[in-house]
KOLZA-53832 format. One record per residue (C-alpha): x, y, z; residue number from 1; residue in one letter. Coordinates in Angstrom, 1 decimal. Each point is the difference from the previous one (the first is absolute). Example, Ala and Ser with C-alpha at 12.3 -4.5 7.8 and 13.67 -1.06 7.14 Angstrom:
2
+--------+--------+--------+-----+----+
!     xx !     yy !     zz !   i ! aa !
+--------+--------+--------+-----+----+
!   12.3 !   -4.5 !    7.8 !   1 !  a !
!    1.4 !    3.4 !   -0.7 !   2 !  s !
+--------+--------+--------+-----+----+
This chain:
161
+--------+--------+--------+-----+----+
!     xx !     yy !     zz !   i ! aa !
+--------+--------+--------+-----+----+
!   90.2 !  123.0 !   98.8 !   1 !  x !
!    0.5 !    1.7 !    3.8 !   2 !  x !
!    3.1 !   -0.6 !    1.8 !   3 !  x !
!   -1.0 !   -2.0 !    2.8 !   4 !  x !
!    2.6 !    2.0 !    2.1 !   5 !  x !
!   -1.5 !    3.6 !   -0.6 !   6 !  x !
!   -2.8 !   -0.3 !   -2.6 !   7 !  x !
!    1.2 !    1.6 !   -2.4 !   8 !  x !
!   -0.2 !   -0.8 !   -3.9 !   9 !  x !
!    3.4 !   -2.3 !   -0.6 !  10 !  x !
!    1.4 !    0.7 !   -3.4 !  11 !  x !
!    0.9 !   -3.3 !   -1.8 !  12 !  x !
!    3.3 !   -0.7 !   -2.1 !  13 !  x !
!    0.1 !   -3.3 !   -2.4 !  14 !  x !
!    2.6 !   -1.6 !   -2.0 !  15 !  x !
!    0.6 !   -3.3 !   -1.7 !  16 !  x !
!    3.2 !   -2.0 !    0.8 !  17 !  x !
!    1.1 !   -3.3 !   -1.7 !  18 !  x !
!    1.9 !   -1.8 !    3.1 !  19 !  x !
!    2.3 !   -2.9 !   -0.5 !  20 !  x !
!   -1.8 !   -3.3 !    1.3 !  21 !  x !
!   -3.1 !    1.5 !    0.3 !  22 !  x !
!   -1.2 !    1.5 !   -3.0 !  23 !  x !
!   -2.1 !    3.5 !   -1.0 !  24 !  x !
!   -0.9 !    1.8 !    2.9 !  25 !  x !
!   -2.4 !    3.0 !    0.9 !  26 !  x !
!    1.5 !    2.3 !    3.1 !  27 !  x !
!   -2.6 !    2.0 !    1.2 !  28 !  x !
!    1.8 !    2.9 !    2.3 !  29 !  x !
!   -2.8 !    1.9 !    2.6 !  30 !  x !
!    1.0 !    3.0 !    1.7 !  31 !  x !
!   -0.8 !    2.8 !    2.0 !  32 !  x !
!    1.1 !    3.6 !    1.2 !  33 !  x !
!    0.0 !   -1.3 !    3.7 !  34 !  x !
!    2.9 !   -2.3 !   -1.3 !  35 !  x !
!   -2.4 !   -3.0 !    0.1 !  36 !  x !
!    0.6 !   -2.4 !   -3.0 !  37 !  x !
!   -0.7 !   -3.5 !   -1.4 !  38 !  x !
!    1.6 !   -1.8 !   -2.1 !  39 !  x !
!   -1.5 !   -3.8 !   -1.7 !  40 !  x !
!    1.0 !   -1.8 !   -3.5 !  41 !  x !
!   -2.2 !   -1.7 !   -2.1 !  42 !  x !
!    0.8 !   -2.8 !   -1.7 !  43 !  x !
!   -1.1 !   -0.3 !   -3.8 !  44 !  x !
!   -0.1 !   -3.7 !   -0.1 !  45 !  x !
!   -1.5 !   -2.6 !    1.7 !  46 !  x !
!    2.5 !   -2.7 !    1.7 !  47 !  x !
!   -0.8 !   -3.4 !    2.1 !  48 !  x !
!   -0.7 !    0.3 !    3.8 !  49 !  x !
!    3.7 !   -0.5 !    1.6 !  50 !  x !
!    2.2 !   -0.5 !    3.0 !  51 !  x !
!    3.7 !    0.6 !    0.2 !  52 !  x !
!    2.0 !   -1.3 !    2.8 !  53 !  x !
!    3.5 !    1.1 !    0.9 !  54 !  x !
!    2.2 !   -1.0 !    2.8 !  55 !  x !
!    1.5 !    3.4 !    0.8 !  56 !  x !
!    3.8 !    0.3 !    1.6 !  57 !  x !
!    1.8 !    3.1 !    0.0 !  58 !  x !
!    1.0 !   -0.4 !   -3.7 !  59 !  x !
!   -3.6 !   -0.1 !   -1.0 !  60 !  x !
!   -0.5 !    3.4 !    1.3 !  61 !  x !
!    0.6 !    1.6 !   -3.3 !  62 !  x !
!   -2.3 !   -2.4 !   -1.7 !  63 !  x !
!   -2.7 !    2.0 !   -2.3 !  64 !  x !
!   -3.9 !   -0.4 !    0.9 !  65 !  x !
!   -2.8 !    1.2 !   -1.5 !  66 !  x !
!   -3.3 !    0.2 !    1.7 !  67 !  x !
!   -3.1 !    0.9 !   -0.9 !  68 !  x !
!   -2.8 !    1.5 !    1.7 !  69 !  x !
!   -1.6 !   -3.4 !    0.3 !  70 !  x !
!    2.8 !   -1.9 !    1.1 !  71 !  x !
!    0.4 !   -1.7 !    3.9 !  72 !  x !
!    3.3 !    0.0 !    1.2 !  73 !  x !
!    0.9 !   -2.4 !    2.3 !  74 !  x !
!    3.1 !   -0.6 !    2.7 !  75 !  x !
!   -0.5 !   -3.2 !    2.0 !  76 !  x !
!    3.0 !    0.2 !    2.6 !  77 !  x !
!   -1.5 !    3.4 !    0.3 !  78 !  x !
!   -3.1 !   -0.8 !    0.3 !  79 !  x !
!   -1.1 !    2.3 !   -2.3 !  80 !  x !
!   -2.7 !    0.5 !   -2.3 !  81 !  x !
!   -1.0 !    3.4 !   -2.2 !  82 !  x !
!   -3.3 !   -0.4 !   -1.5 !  83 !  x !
!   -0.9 !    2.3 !   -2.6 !  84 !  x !
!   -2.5 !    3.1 !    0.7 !  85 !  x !
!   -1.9 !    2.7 !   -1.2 !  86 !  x !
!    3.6 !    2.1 !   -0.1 !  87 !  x !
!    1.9 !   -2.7 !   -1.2 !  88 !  x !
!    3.0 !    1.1 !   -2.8 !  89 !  x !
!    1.5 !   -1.6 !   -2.4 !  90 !  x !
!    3.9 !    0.2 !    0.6 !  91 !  x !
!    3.4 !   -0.5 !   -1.8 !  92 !  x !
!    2.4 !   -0.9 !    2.8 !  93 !  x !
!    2.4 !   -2.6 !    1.6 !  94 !  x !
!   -0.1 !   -2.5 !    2.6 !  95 !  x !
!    1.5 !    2.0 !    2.2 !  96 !  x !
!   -3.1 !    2.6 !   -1.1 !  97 !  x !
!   -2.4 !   -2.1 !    1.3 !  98 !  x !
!    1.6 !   -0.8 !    3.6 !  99 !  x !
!    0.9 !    3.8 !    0.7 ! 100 !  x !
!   -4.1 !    0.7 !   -1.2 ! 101 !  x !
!   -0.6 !   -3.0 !    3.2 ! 102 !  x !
!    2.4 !    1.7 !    1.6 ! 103 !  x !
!   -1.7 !    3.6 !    0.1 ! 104 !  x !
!   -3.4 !   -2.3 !    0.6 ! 105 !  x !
!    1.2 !   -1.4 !    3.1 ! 106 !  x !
!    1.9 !    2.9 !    1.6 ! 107 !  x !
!   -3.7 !    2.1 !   -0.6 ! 108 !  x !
!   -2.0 !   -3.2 !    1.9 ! 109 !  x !
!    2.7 !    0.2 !    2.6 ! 110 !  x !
!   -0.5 !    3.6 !    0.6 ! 111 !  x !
!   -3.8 !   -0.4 !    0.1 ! 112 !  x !
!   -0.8 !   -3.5 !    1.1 ! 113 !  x !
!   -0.6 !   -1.5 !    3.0 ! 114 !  x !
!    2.7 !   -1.4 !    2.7 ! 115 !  x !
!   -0.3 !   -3.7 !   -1.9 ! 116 !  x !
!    0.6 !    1.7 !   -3.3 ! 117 !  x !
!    2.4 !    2.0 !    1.1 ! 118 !  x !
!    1.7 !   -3.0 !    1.0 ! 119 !  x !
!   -0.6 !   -2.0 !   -3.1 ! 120 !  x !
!    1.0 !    3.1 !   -2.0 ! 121 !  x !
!    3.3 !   -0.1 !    1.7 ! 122 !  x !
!    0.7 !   -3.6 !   -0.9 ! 123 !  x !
!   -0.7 !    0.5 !   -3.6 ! 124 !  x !
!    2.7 !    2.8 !   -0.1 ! 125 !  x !
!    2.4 !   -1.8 !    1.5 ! 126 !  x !
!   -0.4 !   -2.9 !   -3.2 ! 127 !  x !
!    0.1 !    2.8 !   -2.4 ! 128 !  x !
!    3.1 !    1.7 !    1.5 ! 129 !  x !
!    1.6 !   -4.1 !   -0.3 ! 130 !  x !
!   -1.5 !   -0.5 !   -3.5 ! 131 !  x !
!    1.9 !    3.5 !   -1.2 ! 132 !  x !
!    3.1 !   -0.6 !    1.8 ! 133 !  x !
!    0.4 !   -3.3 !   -1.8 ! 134 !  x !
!   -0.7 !   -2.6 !    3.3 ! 135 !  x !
!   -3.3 !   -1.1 !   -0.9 ! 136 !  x !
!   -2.2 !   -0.9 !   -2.8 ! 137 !  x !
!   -3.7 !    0.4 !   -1.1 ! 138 !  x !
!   -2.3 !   -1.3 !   -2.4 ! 139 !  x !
!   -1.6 !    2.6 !   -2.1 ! 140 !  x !
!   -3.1 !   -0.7 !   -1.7 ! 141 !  x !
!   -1.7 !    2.1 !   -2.4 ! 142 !  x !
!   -3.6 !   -0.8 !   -1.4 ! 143 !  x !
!   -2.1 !    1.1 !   -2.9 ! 144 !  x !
!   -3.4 !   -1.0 !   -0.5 ! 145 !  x !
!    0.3 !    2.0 !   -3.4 ! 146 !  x !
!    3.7 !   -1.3 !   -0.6 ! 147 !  x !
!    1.2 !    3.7 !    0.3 ! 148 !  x !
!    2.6 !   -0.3 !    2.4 ! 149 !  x !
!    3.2 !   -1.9 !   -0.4 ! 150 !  x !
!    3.5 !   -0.7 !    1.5 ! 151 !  x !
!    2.7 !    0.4 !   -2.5 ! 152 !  x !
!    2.6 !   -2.6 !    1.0 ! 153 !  x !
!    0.9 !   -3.1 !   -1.6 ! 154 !  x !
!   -0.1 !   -1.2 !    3.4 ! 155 !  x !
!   -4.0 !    0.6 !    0.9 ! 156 !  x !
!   -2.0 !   -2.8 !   -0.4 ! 157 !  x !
!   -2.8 !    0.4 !   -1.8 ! 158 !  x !
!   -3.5 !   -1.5 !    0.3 ! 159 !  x !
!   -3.6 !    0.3 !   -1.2 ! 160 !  x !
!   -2.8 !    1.2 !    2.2 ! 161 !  x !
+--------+--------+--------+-----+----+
């Protein structure tokens, strides 16, 4: 396979993990001398389509995520939604993860959008600075069509797709 940064050959690294909650998993590791690299798990086995929804407050920051590379995160009071792409990773993070990965989203559209998303942008920031300062809350919501992605709290909800 090229790098799609250089076009190189990437040289590909696999290994097999067995993840609490979620199971056997194949991580596929792709890199590249120009310090390009991509990173995805597989899952082994097959789960039911799923949506997890967490109210977050500042004590949910350290709550553990896991996203795969065909999960839609959503953040309402945000009004945020990632679809998944063609460069979409699977990740092992926290909720706090996934707002500072908005975060870095919003602060790039701000520096290259236009005057109203500039604007917009700017708003967004401001809730995220609230949300991790502990003076506002969001709703996170993580959906799987494959059931690959999960909240681990006792406090997500949990429903079927």
């Amino acid at each position: 396979m090229e790098c799609p940064h250089c076009g190189q050959q990437l040289e590909l690294f696999t290994q097999t993990y067995d993840i609490p909650y979620f199971g056997m998993v194949l991580q596929s590791t792709f890199v590249c001398s120009c310090s390009y690299k991509l990173v995805d798990i597989y899952p082994f086995e097959e789960k039911e389509p799923s949506r997890y929804i967490l109210k977050i407050s500042q004590s949910e920051l350290n709550t553990r995520v896991v996203k795969s590379s065909t999960c839609i995160i959503l953040v309402p009071e945000l009004g945020v939604r990632v679809d998944p792409g063609p460069a979409s990773e699977g990740i092992i993070t926290n909720t706090e993860g996934i707002l500072r990965r908005i975060e870095h989203a919003v602060k790039m559209g701000i520096h290259w959008g236009n005057h109203q998303q500039k604007k917009e942008g700017k708003k967004i920031l401001k809730k995220l600075k609230r949300i991790f300062n502990g003076e506002e809350t969001a709703t996170l919501i993580v959906e799987d069509p494959r059931g690959f992605s999960f909240i681990v709290s006792e406090k997500a909800q949990k429903e079927l797709l």
